[in-house]
N, C-alpha and C positions, 0 to 999 in steps of 0.2 A: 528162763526156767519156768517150766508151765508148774504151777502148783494146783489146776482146778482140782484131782482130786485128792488133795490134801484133809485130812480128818483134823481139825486143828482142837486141840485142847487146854484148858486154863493151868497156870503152873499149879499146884497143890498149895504154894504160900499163900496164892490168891484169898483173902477177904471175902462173902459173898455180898458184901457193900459196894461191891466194884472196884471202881478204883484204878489205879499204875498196877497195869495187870498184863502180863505176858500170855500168847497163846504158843502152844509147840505142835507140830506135827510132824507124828515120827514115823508114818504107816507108810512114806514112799520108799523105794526102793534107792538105797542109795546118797541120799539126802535127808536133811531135817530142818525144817521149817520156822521160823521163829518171826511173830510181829506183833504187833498194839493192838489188845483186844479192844479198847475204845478206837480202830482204825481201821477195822475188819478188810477194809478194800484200799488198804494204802500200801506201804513199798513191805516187802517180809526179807530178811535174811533167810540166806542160804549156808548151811553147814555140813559138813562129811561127819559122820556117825560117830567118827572116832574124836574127833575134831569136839563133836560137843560131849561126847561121853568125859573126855577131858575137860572141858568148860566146867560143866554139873560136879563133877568128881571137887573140884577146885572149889567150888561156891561152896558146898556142903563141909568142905575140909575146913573154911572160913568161917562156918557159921556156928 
């Protein structure tokens, strides 16, 4: 999955201390992007839109 032009951005819970910090990018067509903002060039999951709209949906229902 080529993600180079992936817009990647920090989750909103993010800290600006840094920190266990997730990046997301949602600008591809089709896909959504998720990796370790302390790992910028290491592995990223891959997710279907609906797939994570349900993920977030879940998190936020939990929180």
């Amino acid at each position: 999955m080529d993600l180079i032009d992936a817009t990647w951005r920090k989750s909103t819970r993010s800290g600006s201390s840094g920190g266990d910090c997730v990046e997301v990018a949602d600008n591809l067509s089709g896909i959504v992007g998720v990796r370790d903002s302390k790992d910028p060039d290491g592995p990223a999951l891959v997710f279907g839109p609906a797939s994570w709209r349900a993920f977030v949906t879940e998190v936020a229902r939990r929180s």
